[in-house]
ZATI-56380 format. One record per residue: x, y, z of N, C-alpha, C, O in turn. Coordinates in steps of 0.1 Angstrom, whole numbers, plus 2048, in hexadecimal, padded with zeros to 3 digits. Each point is the difference from the previous one (the first is absolute). Example, Ala and Ser with C-alpha at 12.3 -4.5 7.8 and 13.67 -1.06 7.14 Angstrom:
BEGIN
8847C784E7F780C80080980C80080A800807 7F280B7F280980B8007F880B80880580B801 
This chain:
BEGIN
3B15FCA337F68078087F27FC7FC7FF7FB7F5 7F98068117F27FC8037F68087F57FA80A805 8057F57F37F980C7F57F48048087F98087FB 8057F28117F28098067FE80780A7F6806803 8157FA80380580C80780280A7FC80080A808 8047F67ED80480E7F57ED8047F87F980A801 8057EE7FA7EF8007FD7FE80F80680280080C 7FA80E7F07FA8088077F17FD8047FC808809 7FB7EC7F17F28018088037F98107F980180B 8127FA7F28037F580E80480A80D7FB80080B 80D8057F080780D80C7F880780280280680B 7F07FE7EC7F48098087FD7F980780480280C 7F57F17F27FD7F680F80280480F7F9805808 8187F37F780580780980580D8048097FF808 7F580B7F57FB80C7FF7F380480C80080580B 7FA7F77ED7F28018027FF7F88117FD80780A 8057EB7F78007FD80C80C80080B8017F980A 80680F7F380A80880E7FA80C80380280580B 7F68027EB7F88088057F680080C7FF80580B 7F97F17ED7F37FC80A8087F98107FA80080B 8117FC7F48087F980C80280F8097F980380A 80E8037F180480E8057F480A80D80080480C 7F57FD7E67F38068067FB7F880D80080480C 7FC7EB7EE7F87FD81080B80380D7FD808808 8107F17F880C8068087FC80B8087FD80080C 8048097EC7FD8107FF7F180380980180880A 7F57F27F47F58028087FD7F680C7F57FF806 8137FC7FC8017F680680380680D7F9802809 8158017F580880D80B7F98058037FD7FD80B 7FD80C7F07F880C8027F080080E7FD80680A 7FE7EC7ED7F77FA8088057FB80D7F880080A 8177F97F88067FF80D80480B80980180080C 80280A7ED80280C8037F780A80C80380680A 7EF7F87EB7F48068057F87F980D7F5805804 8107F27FF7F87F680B80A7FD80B7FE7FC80C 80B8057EF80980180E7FD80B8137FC80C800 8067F18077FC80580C80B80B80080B8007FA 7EE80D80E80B80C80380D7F88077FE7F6807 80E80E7F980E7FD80A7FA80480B7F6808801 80E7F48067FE80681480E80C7FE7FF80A807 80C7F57EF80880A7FD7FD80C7FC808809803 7EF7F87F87F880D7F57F580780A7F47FE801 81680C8077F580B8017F88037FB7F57FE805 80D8087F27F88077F87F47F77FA7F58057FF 80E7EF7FF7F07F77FC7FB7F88057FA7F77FA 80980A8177F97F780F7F880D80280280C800 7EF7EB8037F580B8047FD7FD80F7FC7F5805 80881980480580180F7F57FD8077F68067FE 80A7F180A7FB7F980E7FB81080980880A803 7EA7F37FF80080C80B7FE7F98097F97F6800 80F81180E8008008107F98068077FE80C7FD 7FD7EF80E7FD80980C80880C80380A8027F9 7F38088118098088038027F680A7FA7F6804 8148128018087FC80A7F98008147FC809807 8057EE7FB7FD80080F80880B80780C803800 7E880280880480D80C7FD80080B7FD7F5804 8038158048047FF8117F180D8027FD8087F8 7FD7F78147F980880680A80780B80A7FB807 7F08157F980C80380D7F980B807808808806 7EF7FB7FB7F78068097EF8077F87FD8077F6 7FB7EF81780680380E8047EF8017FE7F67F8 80980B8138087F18017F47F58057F4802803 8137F37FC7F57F88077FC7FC8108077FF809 7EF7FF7F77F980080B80580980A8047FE80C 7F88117ED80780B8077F18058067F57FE7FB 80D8098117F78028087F981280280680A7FE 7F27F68067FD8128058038097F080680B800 7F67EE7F68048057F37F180B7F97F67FB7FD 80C8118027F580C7FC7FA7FA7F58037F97F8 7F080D80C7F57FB7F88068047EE7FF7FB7F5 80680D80E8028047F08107FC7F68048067F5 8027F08128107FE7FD8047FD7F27F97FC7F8 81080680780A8037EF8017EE8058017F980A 7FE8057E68037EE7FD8108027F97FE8087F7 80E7F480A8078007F28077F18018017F7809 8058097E78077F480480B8027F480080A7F8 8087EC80880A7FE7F17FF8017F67F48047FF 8107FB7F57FE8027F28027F87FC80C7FD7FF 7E97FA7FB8017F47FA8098037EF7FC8097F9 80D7F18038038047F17FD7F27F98007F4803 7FD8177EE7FE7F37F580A7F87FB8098067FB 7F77EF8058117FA7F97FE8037F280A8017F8 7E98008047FF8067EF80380E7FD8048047F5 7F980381880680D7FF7F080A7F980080B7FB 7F27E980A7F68098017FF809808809802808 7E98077F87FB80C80B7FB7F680C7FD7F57FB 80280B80D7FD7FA80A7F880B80B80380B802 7EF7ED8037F58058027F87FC80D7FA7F67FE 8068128117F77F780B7F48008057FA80A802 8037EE7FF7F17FE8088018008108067F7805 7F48108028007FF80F7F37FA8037F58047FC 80E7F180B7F57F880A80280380D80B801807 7E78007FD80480480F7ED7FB80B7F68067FE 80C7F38077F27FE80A8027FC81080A803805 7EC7F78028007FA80C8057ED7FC8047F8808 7F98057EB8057F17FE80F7FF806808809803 7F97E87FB80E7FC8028088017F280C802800 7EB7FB7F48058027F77FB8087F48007FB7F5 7FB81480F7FB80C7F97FB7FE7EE8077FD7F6 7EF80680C7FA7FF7F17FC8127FD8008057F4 7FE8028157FA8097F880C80C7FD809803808 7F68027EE8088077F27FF8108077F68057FE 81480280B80180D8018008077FB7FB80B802 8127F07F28018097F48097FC7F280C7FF801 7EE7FF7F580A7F47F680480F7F97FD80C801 80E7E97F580880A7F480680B80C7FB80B800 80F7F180880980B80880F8017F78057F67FB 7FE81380680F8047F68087FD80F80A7F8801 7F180E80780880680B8057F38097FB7F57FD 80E80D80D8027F48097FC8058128077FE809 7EF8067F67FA80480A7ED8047FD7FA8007F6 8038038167F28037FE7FA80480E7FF7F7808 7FE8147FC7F98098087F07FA8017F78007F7 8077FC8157F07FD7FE7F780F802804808808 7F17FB7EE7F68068037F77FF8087FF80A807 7F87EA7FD7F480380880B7FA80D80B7FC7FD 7F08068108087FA8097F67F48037F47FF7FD 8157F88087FB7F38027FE804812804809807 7F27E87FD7FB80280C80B7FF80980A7F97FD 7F580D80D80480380A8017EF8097F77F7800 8168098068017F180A7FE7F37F77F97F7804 80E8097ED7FC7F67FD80C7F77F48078067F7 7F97EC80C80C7FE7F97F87FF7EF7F57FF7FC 81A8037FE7FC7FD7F080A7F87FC80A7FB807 7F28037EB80F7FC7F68008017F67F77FD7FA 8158088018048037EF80C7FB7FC80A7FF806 7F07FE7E980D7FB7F87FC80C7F57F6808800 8157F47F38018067F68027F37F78047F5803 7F88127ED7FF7F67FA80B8097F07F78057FB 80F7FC80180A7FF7F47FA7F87F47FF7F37FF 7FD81C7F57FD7F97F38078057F680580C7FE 7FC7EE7FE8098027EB7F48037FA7F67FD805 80C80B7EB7F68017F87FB7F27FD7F47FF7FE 8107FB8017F87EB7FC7FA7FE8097F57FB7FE 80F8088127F27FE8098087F38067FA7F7804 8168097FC8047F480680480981180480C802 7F87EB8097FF80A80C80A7F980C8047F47FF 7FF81380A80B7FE8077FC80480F7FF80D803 7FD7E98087FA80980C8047FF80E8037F6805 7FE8147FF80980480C7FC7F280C7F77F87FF 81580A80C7F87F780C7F580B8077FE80C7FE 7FD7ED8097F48088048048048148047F8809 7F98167F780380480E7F480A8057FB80A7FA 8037F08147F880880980680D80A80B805804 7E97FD7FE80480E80B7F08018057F67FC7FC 80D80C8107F380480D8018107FD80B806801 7EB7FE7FC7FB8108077FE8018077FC7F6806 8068178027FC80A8097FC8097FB8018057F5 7F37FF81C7F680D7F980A80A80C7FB80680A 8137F97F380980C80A8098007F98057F57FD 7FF8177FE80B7FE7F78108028097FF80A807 80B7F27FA80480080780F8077FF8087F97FB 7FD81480980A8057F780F7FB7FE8047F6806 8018107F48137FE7FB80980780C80A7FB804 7F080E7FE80680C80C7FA8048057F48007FE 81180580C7FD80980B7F880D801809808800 7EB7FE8017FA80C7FF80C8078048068077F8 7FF7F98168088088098107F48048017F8809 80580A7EF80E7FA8048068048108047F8808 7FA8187F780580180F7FA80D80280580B7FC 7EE7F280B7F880A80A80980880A80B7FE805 7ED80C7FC80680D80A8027F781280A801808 7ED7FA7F88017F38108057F97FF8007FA7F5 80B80081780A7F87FF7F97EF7FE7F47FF7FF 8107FA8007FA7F17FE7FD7FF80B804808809 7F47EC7FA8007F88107F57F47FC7F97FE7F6 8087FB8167F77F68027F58068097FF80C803 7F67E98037F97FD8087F88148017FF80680A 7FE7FD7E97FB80E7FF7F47FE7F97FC7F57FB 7FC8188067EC7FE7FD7FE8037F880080C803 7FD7F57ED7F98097F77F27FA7FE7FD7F4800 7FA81C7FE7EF7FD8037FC8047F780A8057FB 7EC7FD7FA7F780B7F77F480580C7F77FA805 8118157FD7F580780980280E7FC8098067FD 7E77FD8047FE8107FA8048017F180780B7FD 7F67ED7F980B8007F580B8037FC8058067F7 8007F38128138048008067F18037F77F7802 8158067FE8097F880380480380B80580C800 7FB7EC80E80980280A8057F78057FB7F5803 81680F7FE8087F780580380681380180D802 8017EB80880880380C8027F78027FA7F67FE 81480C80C8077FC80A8057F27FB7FC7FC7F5 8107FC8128047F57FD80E7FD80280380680A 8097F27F180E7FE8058047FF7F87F87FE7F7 81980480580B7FE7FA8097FB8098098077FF 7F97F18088067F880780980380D7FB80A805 80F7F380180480880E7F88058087F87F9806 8098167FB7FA80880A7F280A7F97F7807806 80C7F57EC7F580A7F57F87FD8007FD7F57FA 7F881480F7F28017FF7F88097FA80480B804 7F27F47F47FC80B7FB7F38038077F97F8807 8058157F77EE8038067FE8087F67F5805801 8117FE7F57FF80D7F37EF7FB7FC7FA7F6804 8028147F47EE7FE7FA8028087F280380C800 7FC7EE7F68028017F17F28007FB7F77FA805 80780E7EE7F27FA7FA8078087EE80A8057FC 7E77F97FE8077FC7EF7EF8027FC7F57FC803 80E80B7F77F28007F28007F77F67F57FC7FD 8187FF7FC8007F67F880D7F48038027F77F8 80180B80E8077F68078168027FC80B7FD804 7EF80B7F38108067FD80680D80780C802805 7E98067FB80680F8067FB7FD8117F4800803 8157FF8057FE80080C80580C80B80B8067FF 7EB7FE80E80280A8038037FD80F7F87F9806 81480C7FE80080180F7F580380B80280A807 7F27EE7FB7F780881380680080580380C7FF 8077ED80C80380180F80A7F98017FF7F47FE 81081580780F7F38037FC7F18088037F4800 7F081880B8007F48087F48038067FD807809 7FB7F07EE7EE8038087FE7FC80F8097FB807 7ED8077FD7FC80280F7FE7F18047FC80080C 8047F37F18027F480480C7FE7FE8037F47FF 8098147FF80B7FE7FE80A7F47F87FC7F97F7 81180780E8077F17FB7FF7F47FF8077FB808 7F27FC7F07FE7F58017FE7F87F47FE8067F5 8027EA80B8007FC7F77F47F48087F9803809 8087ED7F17F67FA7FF7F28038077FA7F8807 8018157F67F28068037F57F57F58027F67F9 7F58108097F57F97F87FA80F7FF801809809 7F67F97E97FD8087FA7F37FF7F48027F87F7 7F38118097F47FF7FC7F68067FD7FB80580A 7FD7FF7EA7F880C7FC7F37FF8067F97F87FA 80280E8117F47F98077F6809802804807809 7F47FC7F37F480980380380B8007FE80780A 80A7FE7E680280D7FF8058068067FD80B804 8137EA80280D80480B80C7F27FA8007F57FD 80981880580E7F67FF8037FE80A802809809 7FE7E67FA8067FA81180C7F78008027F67F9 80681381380A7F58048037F98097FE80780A 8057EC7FB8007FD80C8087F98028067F97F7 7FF80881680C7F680380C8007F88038077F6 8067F081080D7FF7F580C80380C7FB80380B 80F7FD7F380C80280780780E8008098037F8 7F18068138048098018138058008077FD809 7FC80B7EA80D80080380780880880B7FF803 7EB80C80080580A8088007FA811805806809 7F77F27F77FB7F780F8087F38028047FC80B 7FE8007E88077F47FF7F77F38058057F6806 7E980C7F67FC7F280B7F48037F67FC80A7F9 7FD7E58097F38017F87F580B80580380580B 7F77FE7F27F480A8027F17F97FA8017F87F6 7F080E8127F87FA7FC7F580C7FE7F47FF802 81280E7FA7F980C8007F57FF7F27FD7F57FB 8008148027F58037FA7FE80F7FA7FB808808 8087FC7ED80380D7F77F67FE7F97FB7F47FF 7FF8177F97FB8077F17FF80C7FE802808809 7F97FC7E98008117F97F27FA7FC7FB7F5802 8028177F67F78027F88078087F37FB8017F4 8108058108078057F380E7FF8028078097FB 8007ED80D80E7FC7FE80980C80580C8007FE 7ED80A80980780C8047FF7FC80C8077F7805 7ED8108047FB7FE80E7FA7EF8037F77F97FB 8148038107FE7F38027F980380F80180B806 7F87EC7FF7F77FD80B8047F180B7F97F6800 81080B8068057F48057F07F88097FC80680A 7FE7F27F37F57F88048007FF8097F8806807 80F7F17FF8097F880B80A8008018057FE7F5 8038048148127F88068037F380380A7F97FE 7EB8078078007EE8067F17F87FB7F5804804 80D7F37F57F27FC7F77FF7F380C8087FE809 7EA7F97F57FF7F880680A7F18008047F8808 7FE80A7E880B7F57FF8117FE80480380C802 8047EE7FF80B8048078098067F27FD7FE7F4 81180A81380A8027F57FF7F77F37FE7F5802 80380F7EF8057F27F88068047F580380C802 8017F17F38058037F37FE7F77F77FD7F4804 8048107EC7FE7F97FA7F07FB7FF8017F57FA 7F580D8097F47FD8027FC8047F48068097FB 7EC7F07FE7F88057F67F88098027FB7FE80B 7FF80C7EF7F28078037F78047F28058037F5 7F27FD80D7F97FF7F77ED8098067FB80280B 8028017E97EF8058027F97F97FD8027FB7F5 7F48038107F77F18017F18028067FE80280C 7F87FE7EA7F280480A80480780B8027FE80C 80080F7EA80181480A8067F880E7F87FE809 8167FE7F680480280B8127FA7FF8027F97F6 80A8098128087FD7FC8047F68047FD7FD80B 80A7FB7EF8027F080580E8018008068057F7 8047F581A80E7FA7FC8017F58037FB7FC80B 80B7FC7ED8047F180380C7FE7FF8078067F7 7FD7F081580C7FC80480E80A8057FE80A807 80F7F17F380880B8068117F88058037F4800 80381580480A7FA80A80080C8097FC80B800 80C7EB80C7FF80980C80E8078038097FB7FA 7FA80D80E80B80380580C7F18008017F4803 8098177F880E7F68017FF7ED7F68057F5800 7F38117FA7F77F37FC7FF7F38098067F57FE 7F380F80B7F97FB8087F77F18017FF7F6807 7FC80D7EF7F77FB7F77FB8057F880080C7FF 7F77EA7F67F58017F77F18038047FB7F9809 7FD8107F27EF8038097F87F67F28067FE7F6 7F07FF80A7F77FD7F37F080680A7F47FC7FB 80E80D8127F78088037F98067F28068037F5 7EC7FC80E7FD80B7F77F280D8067F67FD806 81080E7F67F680B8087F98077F28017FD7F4 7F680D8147F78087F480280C80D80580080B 7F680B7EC7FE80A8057F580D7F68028047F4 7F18018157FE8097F180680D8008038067F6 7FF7FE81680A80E80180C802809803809808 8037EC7F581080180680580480A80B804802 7E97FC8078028038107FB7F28078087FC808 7EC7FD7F67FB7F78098037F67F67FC8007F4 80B7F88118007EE7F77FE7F38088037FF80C 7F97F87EC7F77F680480A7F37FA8047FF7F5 7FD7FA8148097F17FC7F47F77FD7F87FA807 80A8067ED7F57F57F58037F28057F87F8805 8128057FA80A7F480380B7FD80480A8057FA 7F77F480F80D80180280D7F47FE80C800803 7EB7F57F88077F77FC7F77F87F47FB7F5802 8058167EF7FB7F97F58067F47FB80C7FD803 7EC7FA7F38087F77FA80B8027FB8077F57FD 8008187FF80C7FC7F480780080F7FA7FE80A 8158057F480E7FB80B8038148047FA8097F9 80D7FA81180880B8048088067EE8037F87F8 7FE8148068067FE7F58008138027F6806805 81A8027F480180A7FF8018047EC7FF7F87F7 8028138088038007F07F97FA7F68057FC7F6 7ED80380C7F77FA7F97FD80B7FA80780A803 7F07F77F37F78087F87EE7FD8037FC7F4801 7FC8198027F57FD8037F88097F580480B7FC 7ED7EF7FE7FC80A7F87F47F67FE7FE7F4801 7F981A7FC7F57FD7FE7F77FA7F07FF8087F7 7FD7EC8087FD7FE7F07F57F88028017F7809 7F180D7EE7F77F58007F98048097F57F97FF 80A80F80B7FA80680D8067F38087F77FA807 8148007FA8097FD80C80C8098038078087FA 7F97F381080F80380780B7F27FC7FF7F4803 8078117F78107F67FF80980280480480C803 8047E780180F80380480B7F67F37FD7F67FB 80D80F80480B7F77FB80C7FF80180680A7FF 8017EB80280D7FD80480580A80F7F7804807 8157FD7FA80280680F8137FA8028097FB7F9 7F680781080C7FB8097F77F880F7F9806808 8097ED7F97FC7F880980E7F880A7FE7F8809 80D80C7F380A7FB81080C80D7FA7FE8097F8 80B7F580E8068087FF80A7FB7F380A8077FD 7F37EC7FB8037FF7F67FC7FB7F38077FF7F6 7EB7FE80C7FA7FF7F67F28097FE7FA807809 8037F67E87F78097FA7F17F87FD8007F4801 7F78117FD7F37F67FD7FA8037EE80280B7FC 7FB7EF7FF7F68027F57F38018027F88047F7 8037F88147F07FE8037F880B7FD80380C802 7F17EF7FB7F38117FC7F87FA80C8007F5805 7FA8167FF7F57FE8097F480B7FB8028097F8 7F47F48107F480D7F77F87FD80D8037F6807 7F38147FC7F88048087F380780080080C7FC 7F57F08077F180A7F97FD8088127F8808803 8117F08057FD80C80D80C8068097FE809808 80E7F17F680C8028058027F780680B7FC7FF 7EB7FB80C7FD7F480A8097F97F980C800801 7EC7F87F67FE7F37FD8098017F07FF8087F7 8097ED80C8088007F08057F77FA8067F7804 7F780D7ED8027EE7FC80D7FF7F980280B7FC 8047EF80280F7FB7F57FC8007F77F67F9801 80C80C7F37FF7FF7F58097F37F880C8007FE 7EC7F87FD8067F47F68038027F57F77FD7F8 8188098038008037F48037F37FA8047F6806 7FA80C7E98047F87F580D8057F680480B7FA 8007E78078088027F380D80B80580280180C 8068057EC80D8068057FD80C8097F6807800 8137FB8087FE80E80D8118077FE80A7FC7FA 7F580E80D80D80080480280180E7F880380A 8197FA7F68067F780C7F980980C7F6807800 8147F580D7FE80480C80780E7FE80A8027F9 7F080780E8058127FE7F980880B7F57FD803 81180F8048018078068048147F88088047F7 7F07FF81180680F7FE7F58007F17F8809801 8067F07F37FD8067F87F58087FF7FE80580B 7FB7FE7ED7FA80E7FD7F07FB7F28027FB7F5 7F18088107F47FD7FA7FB80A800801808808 7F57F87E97F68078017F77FF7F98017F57FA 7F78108057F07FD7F68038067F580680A801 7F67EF7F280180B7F77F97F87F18057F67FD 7EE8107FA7FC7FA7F87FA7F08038017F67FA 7F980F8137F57F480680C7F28077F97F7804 8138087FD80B7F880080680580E7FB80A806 8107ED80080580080480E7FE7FF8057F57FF 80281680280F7FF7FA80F80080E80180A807 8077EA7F880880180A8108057FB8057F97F7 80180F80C80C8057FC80E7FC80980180280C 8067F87ED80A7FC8088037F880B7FD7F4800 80B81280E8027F980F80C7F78008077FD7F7 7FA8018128097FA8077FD7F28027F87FD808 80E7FA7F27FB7EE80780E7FD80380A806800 7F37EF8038097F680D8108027FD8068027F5 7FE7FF8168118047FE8037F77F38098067F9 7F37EF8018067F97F97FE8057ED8047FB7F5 7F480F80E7FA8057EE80280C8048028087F6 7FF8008188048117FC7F48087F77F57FB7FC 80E8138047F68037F77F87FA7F78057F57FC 7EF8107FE7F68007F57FF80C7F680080B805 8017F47F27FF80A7F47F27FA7F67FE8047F5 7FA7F48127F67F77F97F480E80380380A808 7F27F47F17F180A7FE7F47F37FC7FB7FC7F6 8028008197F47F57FD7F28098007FF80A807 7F87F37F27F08047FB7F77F38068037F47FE 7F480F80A7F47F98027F28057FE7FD80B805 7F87EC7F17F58067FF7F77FA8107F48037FF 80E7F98097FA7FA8038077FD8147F97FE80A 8188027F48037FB80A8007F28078047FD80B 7F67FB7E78047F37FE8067FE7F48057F5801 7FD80E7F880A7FE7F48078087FA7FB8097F8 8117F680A80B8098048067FF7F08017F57FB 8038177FD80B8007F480B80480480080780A 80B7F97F280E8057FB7FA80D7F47FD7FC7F5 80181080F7FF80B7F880F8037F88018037F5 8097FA81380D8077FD80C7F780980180280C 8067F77ED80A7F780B80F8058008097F9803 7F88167F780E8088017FD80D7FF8058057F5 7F48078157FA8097FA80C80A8028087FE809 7FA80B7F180E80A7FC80080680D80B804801 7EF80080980380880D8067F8805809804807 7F67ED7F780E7F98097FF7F68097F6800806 8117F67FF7FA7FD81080280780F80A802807 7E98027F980080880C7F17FD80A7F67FB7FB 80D80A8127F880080B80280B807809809801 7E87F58057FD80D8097FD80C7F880780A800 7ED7F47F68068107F67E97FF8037F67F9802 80E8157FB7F48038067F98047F38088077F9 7E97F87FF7F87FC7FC7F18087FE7F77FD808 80780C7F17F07FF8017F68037EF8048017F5 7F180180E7F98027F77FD8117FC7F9806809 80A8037EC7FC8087FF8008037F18097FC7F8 7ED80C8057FA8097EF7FF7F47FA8058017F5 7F57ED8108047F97F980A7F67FB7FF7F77F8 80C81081180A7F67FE8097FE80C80180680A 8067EF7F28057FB80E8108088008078027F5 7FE80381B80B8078018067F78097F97F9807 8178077FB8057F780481080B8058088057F8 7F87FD81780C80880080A7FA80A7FC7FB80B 80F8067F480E7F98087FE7F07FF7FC7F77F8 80980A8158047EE8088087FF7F98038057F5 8057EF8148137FB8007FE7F77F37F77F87FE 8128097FD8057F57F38057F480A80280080C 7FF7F77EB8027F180580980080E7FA7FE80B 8178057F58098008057FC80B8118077FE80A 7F080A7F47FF80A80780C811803802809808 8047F07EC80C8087FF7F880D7F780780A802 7F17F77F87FC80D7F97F08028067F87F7801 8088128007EF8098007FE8097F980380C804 7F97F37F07FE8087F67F380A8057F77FC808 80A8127F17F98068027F78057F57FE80B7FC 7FC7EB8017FB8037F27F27FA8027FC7FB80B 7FA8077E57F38038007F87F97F58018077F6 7F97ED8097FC7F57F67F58057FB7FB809807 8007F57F17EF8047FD7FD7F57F98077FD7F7 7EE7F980A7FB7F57F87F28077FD7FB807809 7FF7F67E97F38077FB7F97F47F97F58027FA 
């Protein structure tokens, strides 16, 4: 054996340097240890990626929804955090296409009630915007809608009034009341009954059968501190009539005339116009024909033919009314099977011009139903061409040249022949036939 391997100074040596081998080893590891990257395995020592919240849905009011209240609920979906943060909205809402200004930030809620009401007749658009506490943000698509300054209801004031339904019947605001008379339910049912209403809900029986008796396509009108009727298809007679009625209180009527200067007609417009009463057009017995005659009268005994062959065409079922200090006419029945869209206006009754509208209208229609209301001009419903059937549409004009879609499915339905007027403010809207003509509701609308 090697005497120096046994040597004890020798074996400290190596001793000594298997030590020092061991140690650097030893920190060596350690140092590899400490600089290595986390596992993608190790929960616990991957520091988590933050996300957006999750993309969401807008759900009212819908888009490019129409006749929508100045003051409408916004809501939409619930964006969630995939980190499983609080999640937090901003509502934008203006006249842009793509809204900057901030309605209301930091919403918990998934909805939002507006406070000030926005303008009247006017389109907007809103999105929402989705934030996480880091401020990573998530933003809705962006959707429009149109106001109205008419709010327009869900239901019916009066589902089914004490008076049976009918068509081709009058309601007036006279004496501050609501009055409804006379009109058809189809076959042989004619009405001559006279109704009136303080608020348009509680209605009271006047007369089974007032003193112009049974009839329907009359023309009807609040004129110099008198309710007038004229004309229309007598049912008790069975033939047109060209007589001449009013009250002063819907009790005691005063028959004017029997026989007016113009011949039998129905369906004719009438209207009050520079203190005096105006009818235009008409159909005649057996429908005979179309009149586009037009007369005045100031006290419903002596009338005067203004014209007797104005520019528009022959036409029955028009709407006539006064706006702007003219006389207007619109749409109608012009053959015995089509309908017109056309406006006409008048500053003397003579002379009358067409109106050139712009931009969208609606179709050709008969029977429907206008009135003035909040400086505008509002058309409800009618009848167009055998090929479209009713209207359930509510067009708005500021002007009578530029026509809106207020409402292009309004909940009363599609119907014609429903009779229409202005009172306390708001517009009332009672009967006419649903689409089919198979129903005549007897019920009572109120738009405010």
């Amino acid at each position: 054996m090697n005497k120096s391997i046994t040597n004890p100074l020798f074996l400290s040596k190596i001793l000594s340097l298997i030590l020092v081998v061991l140690t650097i080893s030893s920190c060596s590891g350690e140092d590899e240890e400490a600089t290595m990257p986390t596992s993608d395995d190790s929960g616990d020592m991957m520091e988590e990626i933050n996300l957006p919240p999750n993309s969401f849905s807008l759900l009212n009011v819908p888009n490019e929804s129409l006749g929508v209240t100045v003051v409408p609920t916004l809501e939409w979906t619930t964006s969630v955090d995939p980190n499983g943060d609080t999640v937090t909205y901003e509502l934008f809402l203006d006249t842009s296409s793509n809204p900057v200004t901030s309605i209301e930030e930091s919403l918990s809620n998934v909805s939002y009630t507006l406070v000030n009401p926005l303008e009247p007749y006017q389109k907007y658009y809103w999105k929402v915007v989705a934030k996480d506490p880091s401020g990573e943000l998530t933003t809705s698509p962006i959707f429009s809608f149109t106001t109205s300054g008419v709010i327009f209801p869900q239901q019916a004031l009066v589902s089914e009034a004490p008076f049976e339904g009918r068509i081709s019947h009058s309601l007036l605001n006279f004496n501050n009341k609501l009055w409804l008379l006379a009109g058809f339910a189809g076959g042989p049912t004619y009405y001559g009954d006279l109704w009136n209403s303080e608020d348009g809900e509680n209605w009271s029986l006047v007369s089974e059968v007032a003193p112009f008796g049974r009839r329907y396509l009359q023309s009807a009108v609040v004129h110099d501190g008198k309710l007038w009727v004229i004309g229309g298809y007598n049912g008790d007679d069975l033939e047109f009539t060209n007589d001449v009625w009013s009250t002063e209180d819907g009790l005691l009527w005063t028959q004017e005339t029997a026989n007016a200067a113009f011949a039998p007609r129905g369906n004719a417009s009438l209207t009050s116009f520079n203190g005096s009463l105006w009818l235009i057009g008409g159909v005649q017995e057996n429908n005979a024909g179309f009149i586009n005659e037009v007369w005045n009268s100031t006290d419903g005994i002596n009338w005067t033919l203004v014209n007797d062959n104005p520019a528009f065409s022959e036409r029955s079922s028009h709407s006539a009314f006064v706006f702007e200090n003219k006389l207007w006419i619109v749409g109608g029945t012009v053959t015995s099977s089509l309908s017109s869209n056309e406006i006409w206006n008048s500053t003397d009754g003579n002379t009358w011009t067409q109106v050139q509208t712009n931009g969208e209208i609606f179709t050709e229609r008969t029977l429907s139903s206008i009135q003035i209301f909040d400086d505008r001009i509002w058309l409800f419903g009618g009848l167009q061409n055998s090929t479209l059937g009713s209207s359930d549409e509510i067009w708005m004009s500021e002007d009578g040249e530029n026509w809106n879609l207020a409402i292009d499915r309004s909940v009363f339905g599609k119907r014609y022949s429903v009779a229409t007027t202005v009172f306390q403010d708001r517009i009332y809207l009672v009967s006419g036939s649903l689409e089919d003509a198979s129903e005549i509701p007897n019920d009572v609308w109120v738009f405010e």
